[in-house]
C-alpha positions in Angstrom: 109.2 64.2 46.9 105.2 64.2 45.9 106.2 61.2 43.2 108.4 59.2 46.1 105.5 59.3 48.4 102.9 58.2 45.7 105.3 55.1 45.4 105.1 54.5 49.1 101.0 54.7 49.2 100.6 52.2 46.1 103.6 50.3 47.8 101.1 49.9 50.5 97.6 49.0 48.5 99.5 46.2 46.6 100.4 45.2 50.1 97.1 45.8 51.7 95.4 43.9 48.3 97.6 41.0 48.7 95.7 40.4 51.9 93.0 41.2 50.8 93.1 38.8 48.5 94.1 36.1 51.0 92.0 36.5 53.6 88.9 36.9 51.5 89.2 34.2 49.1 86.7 32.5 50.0 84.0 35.5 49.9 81.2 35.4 47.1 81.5 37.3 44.7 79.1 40.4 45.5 81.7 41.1 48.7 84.6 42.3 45.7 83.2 45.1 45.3 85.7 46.8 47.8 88.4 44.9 46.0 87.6 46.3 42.8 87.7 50.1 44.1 90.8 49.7 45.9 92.3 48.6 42.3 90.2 52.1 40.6 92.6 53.5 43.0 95.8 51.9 42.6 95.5 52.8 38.5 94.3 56.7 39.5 97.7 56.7 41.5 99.6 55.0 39.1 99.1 57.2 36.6 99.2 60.3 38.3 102.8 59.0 39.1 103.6 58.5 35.6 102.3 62.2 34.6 104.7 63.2 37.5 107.5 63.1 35.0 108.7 65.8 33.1 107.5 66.4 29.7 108.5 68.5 27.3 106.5 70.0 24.2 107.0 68.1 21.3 109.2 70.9 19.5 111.8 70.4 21.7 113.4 67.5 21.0 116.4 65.5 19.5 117.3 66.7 16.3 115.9 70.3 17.0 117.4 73.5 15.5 118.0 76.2 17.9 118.2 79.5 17.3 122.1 80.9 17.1 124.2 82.8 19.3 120.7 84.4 21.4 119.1 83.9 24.4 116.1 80.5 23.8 113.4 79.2 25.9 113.2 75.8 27.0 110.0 74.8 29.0 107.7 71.8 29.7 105.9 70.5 32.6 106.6 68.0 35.9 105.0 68.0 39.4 103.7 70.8 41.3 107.4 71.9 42.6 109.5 69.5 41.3 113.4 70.4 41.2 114.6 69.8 37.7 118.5 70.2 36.9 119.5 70.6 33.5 122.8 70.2 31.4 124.4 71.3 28.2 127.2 70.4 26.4 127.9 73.7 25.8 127.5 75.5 29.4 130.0 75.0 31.9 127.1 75.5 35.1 124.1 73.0 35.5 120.7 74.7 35.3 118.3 74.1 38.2 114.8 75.2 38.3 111.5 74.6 40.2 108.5 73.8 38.5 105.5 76.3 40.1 102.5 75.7 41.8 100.8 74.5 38.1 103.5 72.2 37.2 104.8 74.5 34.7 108.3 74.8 34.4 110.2 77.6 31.8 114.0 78.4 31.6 116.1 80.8 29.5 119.5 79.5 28.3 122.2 80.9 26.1 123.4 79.9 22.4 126.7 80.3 20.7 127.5 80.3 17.8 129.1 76.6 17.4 128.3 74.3 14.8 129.3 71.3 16.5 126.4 69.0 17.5 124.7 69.6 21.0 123.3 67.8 24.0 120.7 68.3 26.4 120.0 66.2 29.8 117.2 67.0 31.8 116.4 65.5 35.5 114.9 65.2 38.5 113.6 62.5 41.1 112.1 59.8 38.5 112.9 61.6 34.5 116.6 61.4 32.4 116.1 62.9 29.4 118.8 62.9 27.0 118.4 65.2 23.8 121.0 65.0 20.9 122.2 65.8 17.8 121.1 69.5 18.6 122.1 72.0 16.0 122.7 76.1 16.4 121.3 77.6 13.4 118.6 79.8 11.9 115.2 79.0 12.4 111.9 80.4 10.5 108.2 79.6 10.7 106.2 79.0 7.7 102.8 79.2 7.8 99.7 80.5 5.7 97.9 78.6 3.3 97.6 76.1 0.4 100.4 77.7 -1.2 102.6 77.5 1.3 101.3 73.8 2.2 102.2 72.6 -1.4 104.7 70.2 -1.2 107.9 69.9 -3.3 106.5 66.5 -5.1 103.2 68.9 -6.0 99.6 68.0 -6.4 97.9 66.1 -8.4 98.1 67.3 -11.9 99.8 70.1 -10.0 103.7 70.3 -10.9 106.5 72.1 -9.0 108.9 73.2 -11.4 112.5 71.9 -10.7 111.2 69.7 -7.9 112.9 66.3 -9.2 116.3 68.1 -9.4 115.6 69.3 -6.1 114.4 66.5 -4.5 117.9 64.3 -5.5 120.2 67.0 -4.1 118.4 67.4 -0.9 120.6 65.2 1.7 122.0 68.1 4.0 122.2 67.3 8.1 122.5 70.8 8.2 118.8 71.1 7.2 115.8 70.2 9.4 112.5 70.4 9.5 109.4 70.3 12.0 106.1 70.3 10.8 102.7 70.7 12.5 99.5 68.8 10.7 96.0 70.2 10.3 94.6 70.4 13.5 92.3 73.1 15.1 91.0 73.8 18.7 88.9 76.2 19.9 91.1 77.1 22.9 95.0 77.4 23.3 96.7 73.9 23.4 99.4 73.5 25.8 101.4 70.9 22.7 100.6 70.6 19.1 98.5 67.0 19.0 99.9 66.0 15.6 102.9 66.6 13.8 106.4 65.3 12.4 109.1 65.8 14.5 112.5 67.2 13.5 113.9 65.7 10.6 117.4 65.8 8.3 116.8 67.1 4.7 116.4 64.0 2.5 115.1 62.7 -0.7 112.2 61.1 1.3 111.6 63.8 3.6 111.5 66.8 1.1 109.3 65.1 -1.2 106.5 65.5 1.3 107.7 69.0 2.5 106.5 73.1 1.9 108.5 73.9 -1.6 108.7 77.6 -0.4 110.0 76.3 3.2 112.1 74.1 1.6 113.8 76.4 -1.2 113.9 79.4 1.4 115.7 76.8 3.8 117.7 75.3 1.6 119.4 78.3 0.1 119.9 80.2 3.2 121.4 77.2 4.5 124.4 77.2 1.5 124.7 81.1 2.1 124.8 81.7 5.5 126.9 78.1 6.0 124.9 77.3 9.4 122.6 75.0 10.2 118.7 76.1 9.3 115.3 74.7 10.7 112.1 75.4 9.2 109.0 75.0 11.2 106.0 74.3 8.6 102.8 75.4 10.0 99.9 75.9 7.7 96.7 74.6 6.3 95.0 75.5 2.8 92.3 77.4 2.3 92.8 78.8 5.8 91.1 82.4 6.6 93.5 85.1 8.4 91.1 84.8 11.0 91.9 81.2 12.2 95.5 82.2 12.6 94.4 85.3 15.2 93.9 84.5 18.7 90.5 85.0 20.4 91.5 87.9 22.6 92.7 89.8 19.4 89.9 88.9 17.2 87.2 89.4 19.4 88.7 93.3 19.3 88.3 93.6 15.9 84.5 91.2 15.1 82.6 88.9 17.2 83.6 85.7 18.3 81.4 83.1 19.4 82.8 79.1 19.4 80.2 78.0 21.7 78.1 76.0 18.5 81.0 75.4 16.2 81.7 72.1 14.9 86.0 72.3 14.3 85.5 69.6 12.3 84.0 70.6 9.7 85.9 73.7 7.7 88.2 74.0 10.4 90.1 75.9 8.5 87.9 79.2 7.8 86.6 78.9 11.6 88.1 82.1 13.8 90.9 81.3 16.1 91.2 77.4 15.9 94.2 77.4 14.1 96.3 79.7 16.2 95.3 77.7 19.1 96.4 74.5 18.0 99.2 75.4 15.2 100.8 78.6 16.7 99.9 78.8 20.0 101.9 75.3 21.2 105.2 76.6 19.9 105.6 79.7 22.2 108.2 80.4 22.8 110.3 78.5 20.6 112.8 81.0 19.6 112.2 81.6 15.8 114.4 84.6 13.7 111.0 85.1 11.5 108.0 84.2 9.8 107.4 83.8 6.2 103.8 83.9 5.0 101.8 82.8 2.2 98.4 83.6 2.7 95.1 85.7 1.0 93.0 84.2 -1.5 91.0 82.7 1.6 90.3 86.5 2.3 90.6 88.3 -1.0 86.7 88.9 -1.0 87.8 91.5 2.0 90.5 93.6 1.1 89.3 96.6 3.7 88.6 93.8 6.9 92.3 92.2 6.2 93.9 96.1 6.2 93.1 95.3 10.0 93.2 91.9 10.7 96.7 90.9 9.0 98.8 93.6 10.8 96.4 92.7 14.3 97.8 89.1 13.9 101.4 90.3 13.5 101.9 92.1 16.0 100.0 89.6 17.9 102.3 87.1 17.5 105.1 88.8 17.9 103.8 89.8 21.3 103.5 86.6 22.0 106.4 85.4 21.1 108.6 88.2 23.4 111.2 88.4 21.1 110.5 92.3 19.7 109.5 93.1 16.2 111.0 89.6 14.1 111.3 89.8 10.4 108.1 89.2 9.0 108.1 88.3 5.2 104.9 87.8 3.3 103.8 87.2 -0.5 101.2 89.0 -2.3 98.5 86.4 -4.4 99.3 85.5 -7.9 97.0 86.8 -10.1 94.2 84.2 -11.1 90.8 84.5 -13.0 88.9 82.6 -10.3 85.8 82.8 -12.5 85.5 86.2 -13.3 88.5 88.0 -15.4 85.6 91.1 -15.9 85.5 92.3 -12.3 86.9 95.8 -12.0 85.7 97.5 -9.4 84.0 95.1 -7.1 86.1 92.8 -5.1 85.7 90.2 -7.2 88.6 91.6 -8.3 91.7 90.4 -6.3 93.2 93.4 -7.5 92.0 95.0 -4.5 93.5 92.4 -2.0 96.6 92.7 -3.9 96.6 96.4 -3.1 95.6 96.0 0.1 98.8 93.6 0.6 101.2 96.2 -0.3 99.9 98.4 2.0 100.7 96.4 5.0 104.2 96.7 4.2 103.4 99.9 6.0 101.5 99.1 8.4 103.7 96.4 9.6 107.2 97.5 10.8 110.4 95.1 9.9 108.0 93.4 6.9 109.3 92.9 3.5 106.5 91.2 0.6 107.3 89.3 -2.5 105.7 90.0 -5.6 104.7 87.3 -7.8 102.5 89.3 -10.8 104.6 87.7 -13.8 104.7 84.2 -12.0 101.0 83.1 -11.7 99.3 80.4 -13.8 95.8 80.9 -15.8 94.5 77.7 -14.9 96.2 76.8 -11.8 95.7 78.9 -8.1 98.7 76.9 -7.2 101.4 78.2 -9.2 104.3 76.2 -9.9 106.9 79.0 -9.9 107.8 77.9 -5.9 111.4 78.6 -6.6 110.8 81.8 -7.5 108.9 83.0 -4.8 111.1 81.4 -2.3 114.2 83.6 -4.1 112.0 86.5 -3.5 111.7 86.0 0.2 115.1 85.1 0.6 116.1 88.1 -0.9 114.0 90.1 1.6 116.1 87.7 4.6 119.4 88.1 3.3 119.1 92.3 2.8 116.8 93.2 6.0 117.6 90.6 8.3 121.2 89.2 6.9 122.9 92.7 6.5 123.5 91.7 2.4 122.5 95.2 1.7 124.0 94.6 -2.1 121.0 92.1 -2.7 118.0 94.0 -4.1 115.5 92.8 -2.4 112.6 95.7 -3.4 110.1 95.4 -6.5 109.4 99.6 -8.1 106.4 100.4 -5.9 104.1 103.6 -7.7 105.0 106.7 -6.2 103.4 110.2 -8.0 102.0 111.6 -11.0 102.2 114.2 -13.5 99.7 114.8 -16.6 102.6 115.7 -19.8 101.7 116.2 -23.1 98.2 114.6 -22.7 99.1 111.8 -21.0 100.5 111.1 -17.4 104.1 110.3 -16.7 104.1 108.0 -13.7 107.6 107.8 -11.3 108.2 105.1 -8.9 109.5 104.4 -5.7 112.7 101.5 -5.2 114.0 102.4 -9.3 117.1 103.7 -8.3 118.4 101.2 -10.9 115.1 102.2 -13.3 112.6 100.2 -14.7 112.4 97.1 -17.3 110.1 95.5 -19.6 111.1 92.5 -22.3 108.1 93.3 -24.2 105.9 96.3 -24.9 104.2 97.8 -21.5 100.5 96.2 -21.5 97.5 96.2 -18.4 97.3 100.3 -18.5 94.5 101.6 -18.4 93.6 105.7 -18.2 90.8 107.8 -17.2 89.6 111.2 -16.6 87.4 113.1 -14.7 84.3 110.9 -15.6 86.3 107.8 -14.1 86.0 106.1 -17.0 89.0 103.9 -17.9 90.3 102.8 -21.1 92.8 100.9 -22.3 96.4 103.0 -23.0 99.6 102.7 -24.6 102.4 102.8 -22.4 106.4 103.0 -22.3 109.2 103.4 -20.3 110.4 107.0 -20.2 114.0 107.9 -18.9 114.7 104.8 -18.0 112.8 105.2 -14.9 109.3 106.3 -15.2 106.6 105.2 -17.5 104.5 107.0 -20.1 100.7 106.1 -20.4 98.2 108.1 -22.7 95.1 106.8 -24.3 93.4 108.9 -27.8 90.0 108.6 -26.4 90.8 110.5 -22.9 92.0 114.2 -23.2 92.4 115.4 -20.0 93.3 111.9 -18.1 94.0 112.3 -14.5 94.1 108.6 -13.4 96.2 105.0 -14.1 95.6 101.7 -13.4 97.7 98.9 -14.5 97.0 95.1 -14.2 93.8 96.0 -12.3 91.9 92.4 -12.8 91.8 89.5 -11.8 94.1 87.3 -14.2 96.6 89.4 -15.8 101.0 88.7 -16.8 102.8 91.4 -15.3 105.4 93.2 -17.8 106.8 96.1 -15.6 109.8 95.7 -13.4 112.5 96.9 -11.8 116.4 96.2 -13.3 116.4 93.5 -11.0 113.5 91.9 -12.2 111.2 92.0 -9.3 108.0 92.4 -11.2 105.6 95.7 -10.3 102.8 95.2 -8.3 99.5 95.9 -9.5 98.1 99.7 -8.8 95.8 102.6 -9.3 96.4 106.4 -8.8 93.2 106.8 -7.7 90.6 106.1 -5.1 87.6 105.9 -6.6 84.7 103.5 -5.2 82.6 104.3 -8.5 85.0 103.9 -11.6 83.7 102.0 -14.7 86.1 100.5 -17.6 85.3 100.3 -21.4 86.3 97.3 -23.1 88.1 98.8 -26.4 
């Protein structure tokens, strides 16, 4: 009704112009000024009328992969009150709806669990929106950092192994992707102002897409036999603290945009990423995130104890869906510069410990290990594929029901001193432990909290055996406590062990042997 009567009123000024214009002709110049006011308004009006339409966020589109057989949001905006009537190929009852007072308009609607090919109308008094070529599927967000920006083609001088192969055999409709680019905000954006909308899997498309996303995608997609969307959503070098919204964050440290320029470093600045990456696609129903994210933080190991779980549960308040699967991977190891850090945090051995216990501080989490699939002079490993498998597996077990697919790396559990040295047991080695070469990265120490390197092996096929000549009474273990370091412990099903200590000393020393 508000759009009809804006038609009527610039009806009437092209009207009242016209006669303007005819009966004035022969004014000078200086007497136009009227004229050119009354067209100021005309454009005001015009365009107000064109806003009048409804809009919907750029998520939601053609092409779009919506979550299964659940109950999905679909929202946008029109005029203040407009009645807006929607249609599915798949419900037998028209939708109608009112937008409110702010010309927001939000609507739940039910999925099956069809694979056939969906369509969406959406109308009122001057929009027809036709969506098609909707799919029912599964759909995860991907976000984090450079790691999980890396594309399948790589970087420069920066390979991802098997991408070519993967890259040929990529055409699958049943695949999509929506990806958000690099921008930051310093408060909530109601749309993402940059991104690619939904696409089919293709050689030309993947190229350019996450390798983890894609990999993850690509074999759930062939196991599940459904359609899959992955939403790509992340930035490199990006701090934990960019992907936190304001109200969270300024909980846990100050936060104060007032005399930040976004764009410089936009990345590392405190909530501009979650404002403009995350914050536009609520409430897009998603199944769960995956997350590749640290080194950007691994300088704080105690700080992101708080602020990775906060941002978690943030989201997932957001979001109003309960407590989705959240999968995450622990940093590669990596010398960054310093291979001799021990007990400072140069030593990403502390944020590697510090990821492993979120898992439980974050309920319905699963983390991927990847200490036997870093590179020594890359921070971009190429192993993708690898780390993708290991977040699948977490899907497929915690969120699939495939509870015959080990999806759990031997976690350090308790200790006992035998025969001079300590006997370690493990957690998640029901199937016992592994190694294809001898056991190295122990190291032992006694009451002095010195540490030495020790000998080590597998003991009953299920714990491990560490003892060192030089301590006598040892009472504490490390292993793969640096920086760069190949992990050779693992579980039967070759999820490698993280990197761990016994102890919680603040003061501990190492000798070089």
């Amino acid at each position: 009704m508000i759009a009809k009567t804006k038609l009527v009123i610039i009806f009437a000024l092209v009207v009242l112009m016209n006669t303007y214009i005819t009966s004035k002709s022969h004014i000078c110049k200086i007497r136009r000024i009227p004229f050119i006011s009354l067209i100021t308004v005309f454009i005001i009006l015009f365009v107000q009328t064109i806003n009048a339409e409804v809009k919907l966020p750029s998520i939601v589109s053609s092409n779009m992969v919506l979550q299964r057989n659940t109950t999905i949001m679909l929202w946008g905006w029109a005029d203040v009150d407009e009645k807006i009537a929607i249609n599915t190929s798949w419900l037998s009852k028209p939708i109608s709806i009112q937008a409110g007072k702010d010309g927001n308009w939000r609507v739940a609607v039910k999925t099956t669990n069809s694979k056939e090919p969906q369509t969406i109308t959406i109308n009122d008094e001057t929009s027809n929106i036709t969506l098609e070529n909707i799919l029912f599927g599964e759909v995860w967000l991907c976000s984090g950092q450079s790691n999980m920006h890396m594309p399948i083609k790589g970087n420069n001088g920066q390979p991802i192994f098997g991408s070519v192969m993967a890259t040929a055999c990529s055409n699958n409709s049943n695949l999509r992707f929506f990806t958000v680019d690099n921008v930051g905000s310093k408060t909530p954006l109601k749309d993402v102002e940059k991104y690619t909308g939904w696409q089919q899997a293709s050689p030309k498309i993947v190229s350019n897409f996450s390798a983890v996303a894609y990999f993850f995608g690509q074999q759930l997609q062939e196991i599940l036999d459904c359609p899959v969307g992955m939403i790509h959503s992340s930035w490199g070098a990006s701090s934990v603290q960019a992907w936190i919204s304001n109200e969270v964050l300024s909980s846990l440290q100050p936060v104060n945009l007032d005399n930040e320029n976004i764009t410089k470093q936009t990345q590392k600045i405190p909530t501009v990423l979650f404002n403009a990456m995350i914050y536009p696609l609520i409430p897009y129903s998603i199944k769960g995130v995956l997350w590749y994210q640290g080194e950007a933080n691994r300088k704080e190991p105690e700080n992101y104890k708080k602020l990775f779980p906060a941002m978690v549960k943030d989201w997932r308040s957001r979001w109003g869906i309960g407590d989705f699967p959240f999968y995450y991977v622990q940093i590669a190891p990596f010398p960054y510069g310093n291979n001799n850090a021990f007990q400072t945090v140069d030593n990403s051995a502390f944020i590697r410990e510090t990821q492993l216990q979120c898992l439980d501080l974050i309920p319905n989490s699963g983390i991927t290990i990847t200490m036997d699939i870093g590179d020594k002079y890359s921070i971009h490993p190429p192993k993708k594929k690898q780390v993708a498998d290991r977040l699948l597996f977490n899907a497929l077990n915690k969120t699939y029901g495939y509870e015959t697919i080990d999806c759990n790396s031997p976690v350090y559990n308790s200790l006992e001193e035998e025969n001079g040295g300590i006997l370690l047991k493990f957690k998640n080695a029901e199937m016992g432990l592994y190694s294809c070469e001898n056991l190295s990265g122990f190291e032992i120490a006694g009451e002095d909290k010195v540490f030495y390197q020790a000998k080590a092996k597998i003991k009953n096929g299920k714990d491990v055996f560490v003892i060192s000549d030089k301590v006598l009474n040892p009472v504490a273990v490390r292993y793969a406590w640096r920086n760069w370091v190949m992990g050779t412990l693992f579980g039967t099903n070759l999820l490698p062990v993280s990197s761990f200590r016994t102890d919680e000393w603040g003061d501990a020393t190492k000798i070089e042997n």
